[in-house]
C-alpha beads as a LAMMPS data file, in Angstrom:
LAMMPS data file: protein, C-alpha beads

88 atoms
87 bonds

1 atom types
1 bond types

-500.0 500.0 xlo xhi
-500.0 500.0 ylo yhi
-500.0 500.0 zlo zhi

Masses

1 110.0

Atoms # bond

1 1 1 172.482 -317.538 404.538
2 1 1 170.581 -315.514 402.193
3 1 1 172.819 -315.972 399.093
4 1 1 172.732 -320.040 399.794
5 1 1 169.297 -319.655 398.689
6 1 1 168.764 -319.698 394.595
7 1 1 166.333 -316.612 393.129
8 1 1 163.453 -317.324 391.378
9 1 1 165.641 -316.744 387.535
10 1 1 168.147 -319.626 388.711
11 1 1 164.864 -322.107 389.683
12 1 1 163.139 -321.609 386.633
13 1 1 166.742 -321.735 384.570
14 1 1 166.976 -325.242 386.901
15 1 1 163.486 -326.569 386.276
16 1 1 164.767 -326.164 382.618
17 1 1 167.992 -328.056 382.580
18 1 1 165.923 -330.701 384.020
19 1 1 163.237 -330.983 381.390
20 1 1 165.972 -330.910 378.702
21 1 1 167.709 -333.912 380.311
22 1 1 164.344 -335.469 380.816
23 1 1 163.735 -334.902 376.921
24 1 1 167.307 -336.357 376.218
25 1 1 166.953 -339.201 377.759
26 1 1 163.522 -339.474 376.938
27 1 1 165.000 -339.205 372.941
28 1 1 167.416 -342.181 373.349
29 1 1 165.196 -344.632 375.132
30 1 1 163.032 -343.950 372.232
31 1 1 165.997 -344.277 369.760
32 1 1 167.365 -347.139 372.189
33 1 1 163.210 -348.799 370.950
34 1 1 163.183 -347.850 367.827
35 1 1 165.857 -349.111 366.449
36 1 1 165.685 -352.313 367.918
37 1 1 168.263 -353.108 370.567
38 1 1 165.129 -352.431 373.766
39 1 1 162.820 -354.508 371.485
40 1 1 164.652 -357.375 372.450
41 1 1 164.435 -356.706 376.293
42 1 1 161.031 -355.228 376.425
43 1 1 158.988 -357.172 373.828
44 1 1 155.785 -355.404 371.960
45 1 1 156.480 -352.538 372.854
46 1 1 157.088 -350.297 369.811
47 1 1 156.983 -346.954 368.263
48 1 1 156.373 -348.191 365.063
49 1 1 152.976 -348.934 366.129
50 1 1 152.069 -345.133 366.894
51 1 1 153.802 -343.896 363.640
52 1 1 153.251 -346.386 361.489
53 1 1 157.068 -346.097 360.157
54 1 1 160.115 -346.084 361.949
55 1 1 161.852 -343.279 359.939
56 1 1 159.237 -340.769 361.632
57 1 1 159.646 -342.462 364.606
58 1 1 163.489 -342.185 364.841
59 1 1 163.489 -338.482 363.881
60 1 1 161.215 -337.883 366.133
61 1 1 163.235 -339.362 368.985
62 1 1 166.500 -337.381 367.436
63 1 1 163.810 -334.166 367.587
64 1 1 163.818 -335.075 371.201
65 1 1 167.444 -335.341 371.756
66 1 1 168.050 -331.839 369.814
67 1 1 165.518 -329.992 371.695
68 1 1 166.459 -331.417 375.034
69 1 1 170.246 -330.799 374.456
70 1 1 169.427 -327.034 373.249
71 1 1 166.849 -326.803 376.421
72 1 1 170.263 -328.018 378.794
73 1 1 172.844 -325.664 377.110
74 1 1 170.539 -322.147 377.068
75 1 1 169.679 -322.736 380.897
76 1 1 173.531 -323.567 381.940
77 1 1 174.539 -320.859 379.828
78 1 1 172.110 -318.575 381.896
79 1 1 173.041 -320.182 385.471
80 1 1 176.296 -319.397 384.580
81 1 1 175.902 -315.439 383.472
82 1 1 173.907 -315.099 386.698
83 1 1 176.705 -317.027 389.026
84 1 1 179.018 -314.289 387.543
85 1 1 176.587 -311.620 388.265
86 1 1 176.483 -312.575 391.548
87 1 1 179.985 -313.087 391.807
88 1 1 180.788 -309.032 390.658

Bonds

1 1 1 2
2 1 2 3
3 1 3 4
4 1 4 5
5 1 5 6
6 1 6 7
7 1 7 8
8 1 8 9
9 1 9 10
10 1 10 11
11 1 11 12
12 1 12 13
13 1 13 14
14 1 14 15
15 1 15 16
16 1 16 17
17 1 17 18
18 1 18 19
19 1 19 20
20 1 20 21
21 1 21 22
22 1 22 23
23 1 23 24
24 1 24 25
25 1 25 26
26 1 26 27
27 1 27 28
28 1 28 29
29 1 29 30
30 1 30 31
31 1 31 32
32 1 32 33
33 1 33 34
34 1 34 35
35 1 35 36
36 1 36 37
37 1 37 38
38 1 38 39
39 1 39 40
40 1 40 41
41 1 41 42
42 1 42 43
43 1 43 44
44 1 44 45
45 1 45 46
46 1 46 47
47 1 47 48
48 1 48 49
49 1 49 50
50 1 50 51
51 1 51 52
52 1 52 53
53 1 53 54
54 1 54 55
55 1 55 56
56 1 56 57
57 1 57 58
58 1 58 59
59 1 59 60
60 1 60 61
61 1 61 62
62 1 62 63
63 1 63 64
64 1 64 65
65 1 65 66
66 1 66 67
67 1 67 68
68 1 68 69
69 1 69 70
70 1 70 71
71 1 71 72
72 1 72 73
73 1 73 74
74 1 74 75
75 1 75 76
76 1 76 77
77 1 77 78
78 1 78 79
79 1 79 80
80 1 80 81
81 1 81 82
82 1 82 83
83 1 83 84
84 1 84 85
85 1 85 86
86 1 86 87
87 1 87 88
């Protein structure tokens, strides 16, 4: 019953992977708004009215995507190493 029950390493390496998914989603809504196609749908709402330009609004959004999909692949990496840790 005891190995059932994730360590404190493989919740934090979970909380992780979840941020980065929330941050690559987050990145293509954005992306999704930006560049127009969820303007359509959800009228006045826009980035360009933060930034001011759309350019620095779309890399920001692509900023998003990067750093979420880097956040997802170091924490799977590391659930991984410590499944096979476990596993030895």
């Amino acid at each position: 019953m005891k190995e059932k029950i994730p360590g404190k390493k493989e919740i934090a390496f979970m909380v992780i992977e979840g941020f980065g998914l929330f941050l690559t989603v987050t990145g293509m809504v954005g992306i999704g708004l930006v560049l127009g196609p969820l303007n359509h749908i959800i009228e006045g709402l826009e980035y360009t009215i933060v930034f001011d330009n759309t350019i620095s609004a779309f890399f920001l959004c692509i900023g998003f995507c990067v750093a979420g999909g880097i956040l997802d692949f170091v924490s799977k990496s590391a659930l991984k190493s410590i499944e096979k840790q476990k596993a030895l």
